[in-house]
C-alpha positions in Angstrom: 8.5 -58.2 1.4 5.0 -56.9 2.1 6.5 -54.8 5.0 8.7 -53.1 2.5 6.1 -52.7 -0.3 3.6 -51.2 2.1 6.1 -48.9 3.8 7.3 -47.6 0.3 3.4 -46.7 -0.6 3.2 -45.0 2.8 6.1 -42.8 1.9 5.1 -42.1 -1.6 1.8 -40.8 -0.3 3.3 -38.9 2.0 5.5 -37.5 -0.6 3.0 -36.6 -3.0 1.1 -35.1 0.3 4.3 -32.8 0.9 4.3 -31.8 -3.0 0.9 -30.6 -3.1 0.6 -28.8 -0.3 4.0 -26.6 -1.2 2.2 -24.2 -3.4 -1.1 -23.8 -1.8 1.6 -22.4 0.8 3.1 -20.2 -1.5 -0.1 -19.2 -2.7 -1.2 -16.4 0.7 1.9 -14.7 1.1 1.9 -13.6 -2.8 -1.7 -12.1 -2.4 -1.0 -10.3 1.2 2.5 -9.2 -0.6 -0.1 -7.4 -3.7 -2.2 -5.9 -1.6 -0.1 -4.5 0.6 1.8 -2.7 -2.5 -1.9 -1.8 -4.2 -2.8 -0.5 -0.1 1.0 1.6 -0.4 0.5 2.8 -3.8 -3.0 4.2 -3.2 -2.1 6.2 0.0 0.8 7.1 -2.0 -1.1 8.6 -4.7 -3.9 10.3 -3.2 -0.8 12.0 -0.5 0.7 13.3 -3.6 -2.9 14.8 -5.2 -3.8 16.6 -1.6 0.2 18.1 -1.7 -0.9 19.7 -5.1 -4.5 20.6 -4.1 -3.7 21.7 -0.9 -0.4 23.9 -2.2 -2.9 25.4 -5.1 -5.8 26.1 -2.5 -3.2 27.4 0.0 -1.4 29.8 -2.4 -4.5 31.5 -3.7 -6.0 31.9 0.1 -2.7 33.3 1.5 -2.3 35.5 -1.5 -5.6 36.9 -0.7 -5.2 37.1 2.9 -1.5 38.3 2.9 -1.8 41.0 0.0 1.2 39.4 -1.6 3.9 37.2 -2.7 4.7 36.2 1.3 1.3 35.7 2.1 1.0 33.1 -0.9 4.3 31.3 -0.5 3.4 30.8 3.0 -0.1 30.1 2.3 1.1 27.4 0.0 3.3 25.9 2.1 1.0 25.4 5.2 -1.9 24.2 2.3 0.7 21.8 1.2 1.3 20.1 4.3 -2.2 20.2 5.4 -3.2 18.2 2.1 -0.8 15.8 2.3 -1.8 14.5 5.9 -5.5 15.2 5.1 -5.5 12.9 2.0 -2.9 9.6 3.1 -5.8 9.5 6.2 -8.7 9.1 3.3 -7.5 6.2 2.1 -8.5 3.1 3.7 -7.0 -0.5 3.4 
């Protein structure tokens, strides 16, 4: 009988062992999961500012270069793309 009694406590504190340890488990993979969507949305973000900036700069210096509506289209194209890249390799996480 005291075979079976102390076998029973070992598995009950082995149990309760099990249980608590589940969510500490759980616990990492929710943080990495947040920061690597914070990490996405921020390179995200700052990629979509330098397409605007670098389109706007773009446009206004190939209009001025170009003498005209080609010159800024093209200008703003070439800005565009250059901002984007320039921008998503600011951000650091």
């Amino acid at each position: 009988m005291r075979k079976i009694v102390s076998a029973m406590c070992a598995l009950a504190t082995l149990g309760s062992l099990v249980a608590v340890a589940a969510p500490a488990n759980a616990q990492p993979y929710h943080y990495r999961h947040h920061y690597y969507r914070s990490c996405h949305n921020a390179k995200r973000r700052a990629g979509n500012q330098g397409t605007v900036a670098g389109a706007v700069t773009g446009g206004v210096a190939g209009g001025l270069i170009g003498h005209g509506l080609v010159g800024g289209l093209v200008g703003a194209g070439v800005g565009a793309v250059a901002g984007h890249a320039i921008a998503k390799s600011t951000v650091h996480c």
